[in-house]
Structures are given as C-alpha cells and as structure tokens.
ROLUM-448095 format. One record per atom (N, C-alpha, C): residue in three letters; z negated, x negated, y negated. Coordinates in steps of 0.02 Angstrom, whole numbers, plus 50000, padded with zeros to 5 digits. Example, Ala and Ser with C-alpha at 12.3 -4.5 7.8 and 13.67 -1.06 7.14 Angstrom:
kevex, zz, xx, yy
ala, 49610, 49340, 50284
ala, 49610, 49385, 50225
ala, 49610, 49340, 50165
ser, 49646, 49358, 50112
ser, 49643, 49316, 50053
ser, 49606, 49355, 49998
This chain:
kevex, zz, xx, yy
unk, 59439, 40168, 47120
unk, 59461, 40156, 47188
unk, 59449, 40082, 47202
unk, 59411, 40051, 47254
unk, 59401, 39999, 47274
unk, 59435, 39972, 47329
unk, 59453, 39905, 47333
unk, 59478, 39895, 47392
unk, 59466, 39857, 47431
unk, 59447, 39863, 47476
unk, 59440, 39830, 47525
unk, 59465, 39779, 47593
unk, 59451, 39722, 47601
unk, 59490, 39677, 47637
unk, 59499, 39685, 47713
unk, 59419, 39737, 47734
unk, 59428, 39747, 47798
unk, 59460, 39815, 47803
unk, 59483, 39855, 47758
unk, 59526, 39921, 47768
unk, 59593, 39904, 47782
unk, 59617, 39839, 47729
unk, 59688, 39822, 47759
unk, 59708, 39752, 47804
unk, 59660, 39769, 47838
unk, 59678, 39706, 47899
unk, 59698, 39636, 47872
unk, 59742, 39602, 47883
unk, 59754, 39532, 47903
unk, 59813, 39524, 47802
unk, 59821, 39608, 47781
unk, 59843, 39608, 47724
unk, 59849, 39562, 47669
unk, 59780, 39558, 47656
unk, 59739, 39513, 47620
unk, 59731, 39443, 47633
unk, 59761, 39407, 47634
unk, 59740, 39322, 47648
unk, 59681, 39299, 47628
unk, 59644, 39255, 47676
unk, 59578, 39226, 47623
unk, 59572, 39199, 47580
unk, 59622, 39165, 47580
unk, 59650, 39106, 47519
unk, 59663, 39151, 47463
unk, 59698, 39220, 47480
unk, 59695, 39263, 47435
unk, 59625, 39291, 47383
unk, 59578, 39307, 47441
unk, 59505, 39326, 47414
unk, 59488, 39279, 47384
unk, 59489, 39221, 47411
unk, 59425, 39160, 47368
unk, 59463, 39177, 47301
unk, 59536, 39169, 47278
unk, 59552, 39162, 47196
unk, 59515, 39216, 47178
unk, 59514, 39286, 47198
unk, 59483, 39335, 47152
unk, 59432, 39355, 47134
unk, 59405, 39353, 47091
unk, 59322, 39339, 47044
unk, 59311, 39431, 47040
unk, 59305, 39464, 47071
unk, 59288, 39517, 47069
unk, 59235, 39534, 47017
unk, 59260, 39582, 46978
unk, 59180, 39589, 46908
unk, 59117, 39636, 46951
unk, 59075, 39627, 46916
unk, 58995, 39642, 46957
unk, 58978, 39711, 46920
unk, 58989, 39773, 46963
unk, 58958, 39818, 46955
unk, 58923, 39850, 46919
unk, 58909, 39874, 46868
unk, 58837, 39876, 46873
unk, 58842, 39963, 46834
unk, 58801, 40021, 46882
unk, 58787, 40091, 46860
unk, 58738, 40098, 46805
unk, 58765, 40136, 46759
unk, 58686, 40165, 46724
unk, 58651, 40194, 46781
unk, 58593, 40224, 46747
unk, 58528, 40250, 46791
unk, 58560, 40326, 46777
unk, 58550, 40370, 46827
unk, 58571, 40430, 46843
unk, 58525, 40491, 46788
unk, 58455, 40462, 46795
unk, 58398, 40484, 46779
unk, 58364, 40418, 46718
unk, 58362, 40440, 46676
unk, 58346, 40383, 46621
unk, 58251, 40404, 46638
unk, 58190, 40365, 46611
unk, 58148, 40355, 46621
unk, 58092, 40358, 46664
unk, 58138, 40321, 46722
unk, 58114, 40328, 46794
unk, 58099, 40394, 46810
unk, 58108, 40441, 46799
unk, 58089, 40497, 46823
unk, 58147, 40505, 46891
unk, 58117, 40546, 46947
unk, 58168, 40554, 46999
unk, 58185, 40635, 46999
unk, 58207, 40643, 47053
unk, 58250, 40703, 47054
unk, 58202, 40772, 47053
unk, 58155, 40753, 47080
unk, 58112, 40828, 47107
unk, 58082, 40841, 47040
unk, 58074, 40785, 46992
unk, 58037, 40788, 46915
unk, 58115, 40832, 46874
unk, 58172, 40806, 46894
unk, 58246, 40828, 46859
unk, 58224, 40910, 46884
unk, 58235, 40929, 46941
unk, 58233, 41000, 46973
unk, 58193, 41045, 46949
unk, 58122, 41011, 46937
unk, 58070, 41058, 46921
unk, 58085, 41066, 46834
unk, 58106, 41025, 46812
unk, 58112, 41048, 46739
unk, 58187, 41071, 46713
unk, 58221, 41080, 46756
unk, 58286, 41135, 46732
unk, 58259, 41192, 46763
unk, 58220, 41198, 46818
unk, 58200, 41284, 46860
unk, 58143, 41293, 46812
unk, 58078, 41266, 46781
unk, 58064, 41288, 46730
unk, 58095, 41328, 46687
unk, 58115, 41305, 46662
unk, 58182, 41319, 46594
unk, 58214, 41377, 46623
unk, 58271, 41385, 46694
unk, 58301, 41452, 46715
unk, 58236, 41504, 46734
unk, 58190, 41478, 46749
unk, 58132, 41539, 46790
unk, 58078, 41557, 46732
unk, 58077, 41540, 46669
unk, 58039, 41539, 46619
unk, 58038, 41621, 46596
unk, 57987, 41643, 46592
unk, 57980, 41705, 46570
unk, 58011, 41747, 46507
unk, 58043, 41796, 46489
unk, 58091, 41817, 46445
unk, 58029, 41838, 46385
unk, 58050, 41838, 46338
unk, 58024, 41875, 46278
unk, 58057, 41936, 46276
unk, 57997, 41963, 46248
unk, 58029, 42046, 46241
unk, 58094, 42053, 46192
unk, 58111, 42010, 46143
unk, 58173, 42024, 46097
unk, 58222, 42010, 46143
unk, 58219, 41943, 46177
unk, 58295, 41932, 46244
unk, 58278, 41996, 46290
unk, 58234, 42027, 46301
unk, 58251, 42088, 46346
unk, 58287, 42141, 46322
unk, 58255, 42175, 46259
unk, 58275, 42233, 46213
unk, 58363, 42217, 46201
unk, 58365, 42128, 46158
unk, 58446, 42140, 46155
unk, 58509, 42139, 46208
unk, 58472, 42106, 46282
unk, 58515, 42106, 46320
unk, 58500, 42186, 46356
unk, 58481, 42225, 46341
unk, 58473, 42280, 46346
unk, 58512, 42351, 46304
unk, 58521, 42326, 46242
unk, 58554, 42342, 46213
unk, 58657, 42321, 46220
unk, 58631, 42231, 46235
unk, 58699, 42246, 46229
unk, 58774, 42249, 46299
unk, 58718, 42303, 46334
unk, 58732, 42300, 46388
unk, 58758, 42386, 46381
unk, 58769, 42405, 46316
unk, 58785, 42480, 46316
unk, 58713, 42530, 46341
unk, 58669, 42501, 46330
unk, 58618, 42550, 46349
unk, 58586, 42570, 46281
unk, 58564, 42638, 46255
unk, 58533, 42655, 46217
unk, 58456, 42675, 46218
C-alpha cells in the first residue's frame, strides 16, 4: 500500500515529505529473457493444444469407467 501526499490533502506537511527518503522501487521482470507476452501465450497454448498420445487417450479412457 502506497501513500500518497496528494490523496491526503494538506495531511502531509512538506517539511514533512522533504525528511522522508522514500526507498526506490525496483520490480523483477515479469517475463525473464526479454521474451513478451504473445511469446508467454503461444508457449503455454502449445503445451494445452498439443496433440495426445495414444497411451493418455486409452488411459483416460479407461479411467473414465469405460471398458
């Protein structure tokens, strides 16, 4: 939660702000090796849309009560 000086009006003194050394931010990367999002998307829908092998068919076939 951040706070802000112009959310609480006249709250905040300036004299107040200048003492406070606020620490500097800083995010990891969301996506590690520059890759962006549409490169993230296409390689998890790969992976879900990837074609089944016949053994994941037969056992989820099986264990689905089917003989």
């Amino acid at each position: 939660m951040s706070v802000n000086a112009t959310e609480h009006g006249e709250s905040i003194s300036p004299e107040l702000m200048k003492k406070v050394k606020p620490a500097k931010w800083e995010e990891e990367p969301l996506v590690l090796n520059k890759r962006n999002f549409h490169w993230v998307t296409e390689k998890i829908c790969g992976i879900v849309e990837e074609k089944n092998t016949n053994l994941v068919v037969v056992v989820f076939y099986h264990s689905n009560g089917n003989s």
